[in-house]
C-alpha positions as CSV (number, residue, x, y, z in Angstrom):
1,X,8.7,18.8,45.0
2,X,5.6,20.4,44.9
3,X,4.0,20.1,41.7
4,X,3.1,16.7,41.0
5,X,1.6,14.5,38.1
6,X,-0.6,12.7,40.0
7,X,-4.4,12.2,41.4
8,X,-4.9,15.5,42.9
9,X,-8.4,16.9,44.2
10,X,-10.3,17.3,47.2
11,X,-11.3,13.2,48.5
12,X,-10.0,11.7,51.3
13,X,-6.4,10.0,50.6
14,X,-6.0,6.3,50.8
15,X,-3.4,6.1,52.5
16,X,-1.8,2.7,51.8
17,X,-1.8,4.2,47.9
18,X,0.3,7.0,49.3
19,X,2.6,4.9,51.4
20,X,3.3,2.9,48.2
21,X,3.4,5.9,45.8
22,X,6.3,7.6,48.0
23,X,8.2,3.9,48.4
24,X,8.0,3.9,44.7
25,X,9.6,7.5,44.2
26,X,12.4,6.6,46.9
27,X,13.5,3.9,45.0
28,X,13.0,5.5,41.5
29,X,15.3,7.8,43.5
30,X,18.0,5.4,44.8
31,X,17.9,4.0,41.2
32,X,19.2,7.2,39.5
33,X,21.5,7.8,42.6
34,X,22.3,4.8,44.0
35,X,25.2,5.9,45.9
36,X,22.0,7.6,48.5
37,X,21.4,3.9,49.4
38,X,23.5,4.1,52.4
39,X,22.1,7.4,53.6
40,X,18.8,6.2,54.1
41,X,19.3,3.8,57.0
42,X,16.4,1.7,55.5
43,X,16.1,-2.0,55.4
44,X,14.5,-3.9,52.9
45,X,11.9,-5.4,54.9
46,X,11.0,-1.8,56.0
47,X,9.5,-1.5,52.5
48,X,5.3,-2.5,52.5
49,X,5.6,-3.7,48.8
50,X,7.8,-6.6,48.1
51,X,9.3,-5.3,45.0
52,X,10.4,-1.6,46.6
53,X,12.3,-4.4,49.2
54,X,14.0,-6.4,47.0
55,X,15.1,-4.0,44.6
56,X,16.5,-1.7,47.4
57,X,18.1,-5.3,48.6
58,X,19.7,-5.3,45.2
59,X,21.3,-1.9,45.2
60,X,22.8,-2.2,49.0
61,X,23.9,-5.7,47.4
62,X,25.2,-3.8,43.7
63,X,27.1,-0.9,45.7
64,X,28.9,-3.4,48.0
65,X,30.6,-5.1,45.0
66,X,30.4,-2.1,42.0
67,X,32.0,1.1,41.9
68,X,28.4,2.2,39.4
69,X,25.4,0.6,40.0
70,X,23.2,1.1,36.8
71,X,19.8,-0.1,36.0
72,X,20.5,-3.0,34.0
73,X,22.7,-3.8,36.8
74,X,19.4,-4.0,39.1
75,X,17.3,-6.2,36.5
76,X,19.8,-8.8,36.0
77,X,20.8,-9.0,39.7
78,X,16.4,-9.8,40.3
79,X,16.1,-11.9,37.3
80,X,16.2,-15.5,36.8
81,X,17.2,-15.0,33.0
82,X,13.9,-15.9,31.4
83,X,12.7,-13.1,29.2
84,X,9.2,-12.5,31.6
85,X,11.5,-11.5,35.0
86,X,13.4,-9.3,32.2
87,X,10.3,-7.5,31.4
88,X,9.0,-7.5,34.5
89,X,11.9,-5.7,36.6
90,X,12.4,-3.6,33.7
91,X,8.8,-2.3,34.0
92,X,8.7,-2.0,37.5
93,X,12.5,0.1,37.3
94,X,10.6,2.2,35.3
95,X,7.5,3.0,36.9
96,X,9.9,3.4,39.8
97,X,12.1,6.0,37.6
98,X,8.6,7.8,37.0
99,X,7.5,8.0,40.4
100,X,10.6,10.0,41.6
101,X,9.7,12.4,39.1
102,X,6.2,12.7,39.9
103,X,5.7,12.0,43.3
104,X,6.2,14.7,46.0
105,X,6.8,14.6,49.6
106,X,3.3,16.3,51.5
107,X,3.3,16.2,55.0
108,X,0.1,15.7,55.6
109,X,0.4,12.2,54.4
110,X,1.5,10.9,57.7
111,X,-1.5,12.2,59.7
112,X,-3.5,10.6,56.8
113,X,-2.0,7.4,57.9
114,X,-2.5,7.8,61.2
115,X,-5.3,8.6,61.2
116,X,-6.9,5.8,58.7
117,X,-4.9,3.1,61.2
118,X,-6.3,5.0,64.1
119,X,-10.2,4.3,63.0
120,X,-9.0,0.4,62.4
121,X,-7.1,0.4,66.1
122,X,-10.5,1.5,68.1
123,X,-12.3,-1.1,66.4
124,X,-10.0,-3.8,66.9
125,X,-7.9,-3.3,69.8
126,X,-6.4,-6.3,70.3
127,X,-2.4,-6.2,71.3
128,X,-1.8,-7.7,67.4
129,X,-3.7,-4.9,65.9
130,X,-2.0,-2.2,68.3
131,X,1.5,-3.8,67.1
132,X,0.2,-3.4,63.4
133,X,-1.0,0.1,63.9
134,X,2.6,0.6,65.5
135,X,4.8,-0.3,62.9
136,X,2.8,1.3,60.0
137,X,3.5,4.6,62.0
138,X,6.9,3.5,62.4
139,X,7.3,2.9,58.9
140,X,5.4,6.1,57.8
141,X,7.9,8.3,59.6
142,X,11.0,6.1,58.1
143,X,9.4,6.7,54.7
144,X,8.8,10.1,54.9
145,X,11.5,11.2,57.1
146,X,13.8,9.8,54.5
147,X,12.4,11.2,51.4
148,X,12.9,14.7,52.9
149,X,16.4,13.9,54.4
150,X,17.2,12.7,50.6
151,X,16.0,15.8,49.3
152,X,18.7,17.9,51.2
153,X,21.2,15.4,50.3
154,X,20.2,15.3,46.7
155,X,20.7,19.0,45.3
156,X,19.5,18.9,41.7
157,X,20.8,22.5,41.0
158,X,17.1,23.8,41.1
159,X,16.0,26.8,43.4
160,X,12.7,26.5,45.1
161,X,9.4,27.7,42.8
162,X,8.7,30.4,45.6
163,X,12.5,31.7,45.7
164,X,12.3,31.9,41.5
165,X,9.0,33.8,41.0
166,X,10.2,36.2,44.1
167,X,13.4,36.8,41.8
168,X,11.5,36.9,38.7
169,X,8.8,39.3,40.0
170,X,12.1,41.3,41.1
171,X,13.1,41.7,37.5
172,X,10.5,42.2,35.8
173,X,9.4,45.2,38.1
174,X,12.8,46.4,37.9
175,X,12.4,46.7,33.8
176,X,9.3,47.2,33.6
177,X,10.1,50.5,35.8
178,X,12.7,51.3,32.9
179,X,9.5,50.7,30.5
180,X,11.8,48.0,28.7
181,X,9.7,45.3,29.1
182,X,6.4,43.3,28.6
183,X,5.5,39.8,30.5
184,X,6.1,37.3,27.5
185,X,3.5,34.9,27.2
186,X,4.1,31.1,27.6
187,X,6.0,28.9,24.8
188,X,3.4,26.4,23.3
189,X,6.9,24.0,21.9
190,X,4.9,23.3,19.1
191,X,5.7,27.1,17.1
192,X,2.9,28.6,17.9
193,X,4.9,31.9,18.7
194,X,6.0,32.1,14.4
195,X,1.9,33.7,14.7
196,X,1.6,34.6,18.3
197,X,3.5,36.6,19.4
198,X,4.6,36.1,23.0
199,X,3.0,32.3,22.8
200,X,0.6,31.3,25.1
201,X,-1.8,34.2,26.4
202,X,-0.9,34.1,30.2
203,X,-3.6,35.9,31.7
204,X,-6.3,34.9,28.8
205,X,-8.3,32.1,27.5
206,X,-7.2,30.2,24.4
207,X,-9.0,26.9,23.1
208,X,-8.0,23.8,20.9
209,X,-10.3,22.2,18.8
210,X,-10.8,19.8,16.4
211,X,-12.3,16.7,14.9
212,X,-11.9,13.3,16.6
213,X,-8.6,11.6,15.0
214,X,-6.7,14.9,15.0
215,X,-4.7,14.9,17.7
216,X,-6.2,17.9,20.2
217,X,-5.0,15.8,23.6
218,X,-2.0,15.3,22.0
219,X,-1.4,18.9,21.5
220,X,-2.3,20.0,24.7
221,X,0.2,17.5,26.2
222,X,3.1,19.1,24.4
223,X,2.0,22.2,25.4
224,X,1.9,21.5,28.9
225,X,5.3,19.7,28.5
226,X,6.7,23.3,26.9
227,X,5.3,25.2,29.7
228,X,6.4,22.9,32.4
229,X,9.6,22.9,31.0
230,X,9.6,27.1,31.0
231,X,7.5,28.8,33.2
232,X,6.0,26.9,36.3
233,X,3.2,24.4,37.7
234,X,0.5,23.4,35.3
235,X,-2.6,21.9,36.6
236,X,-4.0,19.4,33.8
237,X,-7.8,18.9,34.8
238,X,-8.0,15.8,32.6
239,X,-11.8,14.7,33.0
240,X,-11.4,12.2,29.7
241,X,-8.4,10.3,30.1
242,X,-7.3,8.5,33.3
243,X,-3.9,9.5,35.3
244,X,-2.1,5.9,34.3
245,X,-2.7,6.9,30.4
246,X,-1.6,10.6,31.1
247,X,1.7,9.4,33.0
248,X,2.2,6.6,30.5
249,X,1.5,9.4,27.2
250,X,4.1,11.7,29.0
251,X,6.7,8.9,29.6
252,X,6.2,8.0,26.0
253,X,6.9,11.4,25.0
254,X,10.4,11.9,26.6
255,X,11.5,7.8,25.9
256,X,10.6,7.9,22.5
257,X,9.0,4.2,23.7
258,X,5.1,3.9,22.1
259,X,3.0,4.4,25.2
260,X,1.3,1.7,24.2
261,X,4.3,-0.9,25.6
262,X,3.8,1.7,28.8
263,X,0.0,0.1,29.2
264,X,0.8,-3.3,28.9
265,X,4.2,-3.6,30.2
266,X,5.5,-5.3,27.0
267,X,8.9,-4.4,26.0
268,X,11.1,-5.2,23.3
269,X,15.1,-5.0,23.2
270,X,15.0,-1.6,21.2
271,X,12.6,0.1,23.9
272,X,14.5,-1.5,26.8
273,X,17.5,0.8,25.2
274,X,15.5,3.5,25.0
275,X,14.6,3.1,28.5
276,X,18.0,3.1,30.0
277,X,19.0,6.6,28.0
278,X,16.4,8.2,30.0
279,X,17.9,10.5,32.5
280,X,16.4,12.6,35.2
281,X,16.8,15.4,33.4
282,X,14.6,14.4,30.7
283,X,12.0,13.8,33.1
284,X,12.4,16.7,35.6
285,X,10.0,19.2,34.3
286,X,7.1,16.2,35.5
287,X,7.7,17.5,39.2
288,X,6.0,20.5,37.2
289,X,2.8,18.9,36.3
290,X,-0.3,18.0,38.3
291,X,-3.1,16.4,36.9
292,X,-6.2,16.5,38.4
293,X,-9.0,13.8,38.3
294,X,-11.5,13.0,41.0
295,X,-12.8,16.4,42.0
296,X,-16.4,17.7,40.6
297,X,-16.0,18.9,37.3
298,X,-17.5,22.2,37.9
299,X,-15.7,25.5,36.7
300,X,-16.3,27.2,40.2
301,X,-13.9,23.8,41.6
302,X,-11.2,23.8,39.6
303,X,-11.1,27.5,39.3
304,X,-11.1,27.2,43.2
305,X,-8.2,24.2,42.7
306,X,-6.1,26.6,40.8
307,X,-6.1,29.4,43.6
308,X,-4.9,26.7,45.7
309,X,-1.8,26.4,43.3
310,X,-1.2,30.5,42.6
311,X,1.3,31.0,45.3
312,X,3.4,27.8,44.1
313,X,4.0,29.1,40.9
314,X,1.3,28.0,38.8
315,X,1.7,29.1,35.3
316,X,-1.6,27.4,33.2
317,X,-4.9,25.6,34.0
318,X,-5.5,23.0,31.3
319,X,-9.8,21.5,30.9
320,X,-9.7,18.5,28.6
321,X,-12.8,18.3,27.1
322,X,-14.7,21.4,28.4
323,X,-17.8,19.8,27.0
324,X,-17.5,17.2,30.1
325,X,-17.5,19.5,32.4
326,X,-21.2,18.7,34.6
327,X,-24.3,20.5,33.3
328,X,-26.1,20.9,36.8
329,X,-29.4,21.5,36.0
330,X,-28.7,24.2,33.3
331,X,-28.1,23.3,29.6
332,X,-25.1,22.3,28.0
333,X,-25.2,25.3,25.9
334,X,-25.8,27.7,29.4
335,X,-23.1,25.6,30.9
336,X,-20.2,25.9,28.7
337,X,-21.7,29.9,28.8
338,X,-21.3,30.5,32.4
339,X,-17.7,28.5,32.4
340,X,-15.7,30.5,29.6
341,X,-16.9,33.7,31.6
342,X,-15.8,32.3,35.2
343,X,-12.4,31.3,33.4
344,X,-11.9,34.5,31.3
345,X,-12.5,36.2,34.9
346,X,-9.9,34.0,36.4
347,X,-7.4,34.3,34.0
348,X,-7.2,38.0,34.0
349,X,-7.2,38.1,38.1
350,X,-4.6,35.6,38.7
351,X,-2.3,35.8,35.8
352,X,-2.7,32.4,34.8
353,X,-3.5,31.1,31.6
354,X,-6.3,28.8,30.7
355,X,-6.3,26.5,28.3
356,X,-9.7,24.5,26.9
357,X,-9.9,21.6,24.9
358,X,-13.0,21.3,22.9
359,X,-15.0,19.6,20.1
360,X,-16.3,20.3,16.9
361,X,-19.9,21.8,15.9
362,X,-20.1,17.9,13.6
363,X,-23.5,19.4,11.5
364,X,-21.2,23.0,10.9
365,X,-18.2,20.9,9.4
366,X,-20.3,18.7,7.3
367,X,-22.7,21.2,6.2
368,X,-23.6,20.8,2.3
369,X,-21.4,22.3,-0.5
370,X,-18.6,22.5,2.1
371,X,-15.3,21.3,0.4
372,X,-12.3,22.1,2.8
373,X,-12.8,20.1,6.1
374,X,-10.5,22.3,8.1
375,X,-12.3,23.8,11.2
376,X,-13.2,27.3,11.1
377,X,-14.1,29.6,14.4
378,X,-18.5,29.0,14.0
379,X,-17.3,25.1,14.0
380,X,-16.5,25.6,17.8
381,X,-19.1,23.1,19.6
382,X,-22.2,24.6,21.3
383,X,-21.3,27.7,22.7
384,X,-20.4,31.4,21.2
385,X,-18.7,32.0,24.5
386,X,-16.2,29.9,23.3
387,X,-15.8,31.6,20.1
388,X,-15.9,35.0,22.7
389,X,-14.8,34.7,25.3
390,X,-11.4,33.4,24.5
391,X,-8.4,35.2,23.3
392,X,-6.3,32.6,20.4
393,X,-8.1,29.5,19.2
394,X,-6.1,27.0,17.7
395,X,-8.1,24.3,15.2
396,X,-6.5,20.8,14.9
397,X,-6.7,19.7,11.2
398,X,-4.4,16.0,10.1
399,X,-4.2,16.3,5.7
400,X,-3.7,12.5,6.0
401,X,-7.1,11.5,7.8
402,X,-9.0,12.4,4.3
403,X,-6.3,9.9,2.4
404,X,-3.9,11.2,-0.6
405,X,-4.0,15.0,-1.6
406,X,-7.0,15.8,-3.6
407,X,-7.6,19.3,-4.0
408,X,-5.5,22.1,-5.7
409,X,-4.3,23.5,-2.7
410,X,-3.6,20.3,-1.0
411,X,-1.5,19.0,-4.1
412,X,0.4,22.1,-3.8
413,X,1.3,21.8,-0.2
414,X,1.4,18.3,0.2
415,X,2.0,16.3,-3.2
416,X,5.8,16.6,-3.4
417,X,5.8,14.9,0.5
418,X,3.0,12.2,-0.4
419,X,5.3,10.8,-3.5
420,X,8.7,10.6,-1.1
421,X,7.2,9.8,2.4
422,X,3.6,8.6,2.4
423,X,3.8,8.0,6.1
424,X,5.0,11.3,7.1
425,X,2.0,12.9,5.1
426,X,0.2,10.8,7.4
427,X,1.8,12.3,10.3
428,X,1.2,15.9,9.5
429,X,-0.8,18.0,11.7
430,X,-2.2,21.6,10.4
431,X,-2.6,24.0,13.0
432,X,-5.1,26.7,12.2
433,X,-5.0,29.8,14.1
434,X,-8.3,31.3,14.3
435,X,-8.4,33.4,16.3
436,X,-5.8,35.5,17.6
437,X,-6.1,38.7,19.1
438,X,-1.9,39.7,19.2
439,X,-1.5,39.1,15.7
440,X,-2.6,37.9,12.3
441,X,-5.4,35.1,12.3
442,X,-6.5,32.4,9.9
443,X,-2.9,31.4,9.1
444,X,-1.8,27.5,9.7
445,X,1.0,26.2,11.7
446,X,3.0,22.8,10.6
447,X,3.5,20.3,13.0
448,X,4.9,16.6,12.8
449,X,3.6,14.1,15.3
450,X,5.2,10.6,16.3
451,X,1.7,9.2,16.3
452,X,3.2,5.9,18.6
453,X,4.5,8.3,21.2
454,X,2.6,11.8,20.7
455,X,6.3,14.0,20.3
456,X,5.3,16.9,18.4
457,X,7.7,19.0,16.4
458,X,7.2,22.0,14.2
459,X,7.6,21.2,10.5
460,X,8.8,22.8,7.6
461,X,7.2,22.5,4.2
462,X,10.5,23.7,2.4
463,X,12.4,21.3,3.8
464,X,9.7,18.2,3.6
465,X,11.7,15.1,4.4
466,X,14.2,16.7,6.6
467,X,12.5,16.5,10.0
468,X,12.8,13.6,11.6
469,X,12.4,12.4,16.2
């Protein structure tokens, strides 16, 4: 699996975090297929982190007396009954489960190894060390070799990225030729298309803004859950939030457990059940995700990232907040200038659509004798690149942040929902299309959002109390 959620960018790899990352996806990977156990020729104390070892102890052990090994199966066997070992096997199946999603095989990873144990060989070349230095090779190449040999084994019904786009690119010449066809534009998941036609612009800018408390990040994660889902690799330059919140947010999303439980590993009975429903095909579109988080947040690097990423499929570049990206020593305001032009360029050359996440203009929206809060186009923060430059904007606006319905128009919309469900009120989420140059602008969007575990859905007003997750 190429595409990855996980820290991508351009700094030297640690590679004991690697080793452990790809012990963790083999045994998320025996743990949905535990019949693979005996394939690997592994043994537990090949396994660098304790856990990896003695949970791939308790699946040999499982599949020796049961004809199904499941994952309750696993916890009980490790526990000691007490409610903590519950909570903590559970967690650690879990994370495991996520990290066979997430977690590719690179082959580079080995010489990384290498050559990090190398450097601590030469300056301590005692016989111990040299024995050390051996068996962390030896156990690189039994990691590795296996996750690859599991792979073959393991056929998930999915042909490779390059083979699809080669056979996409096939058809769409071949009707295009027939002048029956345009290249649709990306599905947003969130109804977006009821405005835009196609979706997502895929060789265009579009931008999400908002006020703070409205739910931009959110939306962008369901977006980049649709496309993943869809149309290829998204790289998710997320220079706010760190990659154990991101991967926690999108385990949320597709468990239905508040990511919240994610962060401190505190489970109750319901989420546990929640939990075990998951299957890897609730989860397989991650493989299709890589977020990015320790390179220089420059628009010349991650537009130079992306390139990396073209030939493997990659469908959408995602910058969460633009307005972090680094000044240098221009303004902020000549900053976000120069990087809306570099990814409006980039878009249109490589086909790949670029998504920003951005913040309000706070002195526009609260200007005097303005009544309606929702975010117009001049609220955009800093910049009229990002008001130009880009192709659909999409303003965040939640009814329920400015308390019970108030105005005429809000009454109208919202007063019959308020009265029945207060809560779902609460969990409305306007969003205002702009901007849009493929159809008709300033016309709003409904969405409902699970604000525990960020699952967006689209909404209809005529039917107010009949959406539910």
């Amino acid at each position: 699996m190429q595409g990855h959620m996980t820290h991508g960018g351009t700094s030297e790899i640690d590679p004991n975090q690697f080793l452990n990352d790809q012990e963790m996806s083999l045994i998320g990977r025996l743990i949905l297929d535990p019949d693979l156990a005996g394939e690997c020729g592994l043994a537990p104390e090949h396994f660098s982190n304790h856990y990896c070892g003695e949970v791939y102890a308790s699946i040999l052990h499982l599949s020796d007396s049961k004809n199904s090994v499941e994952e309750i199966d696993i916890v009980t066997d490790l526990g000691d009954g007490s409610k903590e070992a519950e909570t903590h096997w559970w967690s650690f199946v879990s994370r495991a489960v996520v990290k066979a999603a997430t977690v590719g095989v690179h082959g580079t990873i080995s010489a990384h190894i290498r050559r990090e144990y190398g450097k601590r060989a030469t300056a301590n070349i005692t016989s111990e060390a040299s024995q050390r230095v051996q068996e962390a090779h030896d156990a690189a190449d039994i990691i590795e070799g296996t996750i690859k040999q599991l792979e073959e084994i393991q056929t998930l019904g999915h042909t490779s990225r390059a083979t699809q786009a080669d056979e996409a690119k096939a058809l769409l010449s071949d009707l295009a030729s027939c002048g029956e066809v345009e290249v649709a534009g990306l599905s947003s998941g969130v109804g977006l298309e009821s405005v835009v036609p196609g979706g997502i612009p895929r060789d265009k800018v579009t931008v999400l803004f908002g006020e703070t408390g409205t739910f931009k990040t959110t939306l962008k994660s369901n977006i980049i859950d649709a496309i993943a889902k869809e149309s290829g690799l998204v790289l998710d330059f997320s220079l706010e939030d760190s990659n154990s919140l991101t991967l926690y947010r999108a385990m949320a999303r597709v468990s239905g457990v508040p990511y919240s439980r994610f962060a401190t590993s505190s489970f109750t009975k319901g989420d546990l059940e929640k939990l075990s429903r998951v299957g890897n095909s609730d989860i397989s579109h991650l493989k299709n995700i890589t977020t990015i988080g320790d390179i220089p947040p420059s628009a010349d690097e991650i537009i130079r990232v992306a390139r990396q990423y073209k030939k493997k499929g990659l469908a959408a570049v995602v910058i969460d907040y633009i307005t972090l990206l680094d000044w240098g020593r221009s303004s902020e305001r000549q900053m976000l200038n120069d990087a809306m032009l570099k990814f409006q360029r980039a878009a249109k050359r490589d086909g790949v659509a670029y998504i920003v996440v951005s913040q309000l203009n706070d002195e526009r929206l609260h200007e005097r004798g303005r009544a309606d809060a929702r975010p117009i186009l001049r609220d955009l923060f800093g910049s009229s690149s990002l008001r130009t430059a880009c192709k659909l904007a999409v303003a965040t606006y939640r009814p329920g942040k400015y308390g019970p319905p108030k105005s005429k128009y809000d009454k109208e919309i919202y007063g019959e929902l308020y009265s029945l469900d207060s809560d779902k009120y609460n969990n409305i989420i306007e969003l205002w299309v702009r901007k849009n140059v493929l159809g008709e602008d300033n016309v709003p969007v409904y969405v409902l959002c699970n604000r525990k575990t960020g699952k967006m859905v689209p909404y209809n007003l005529e039917a107010p109390t009949g959406v539910e997750f």
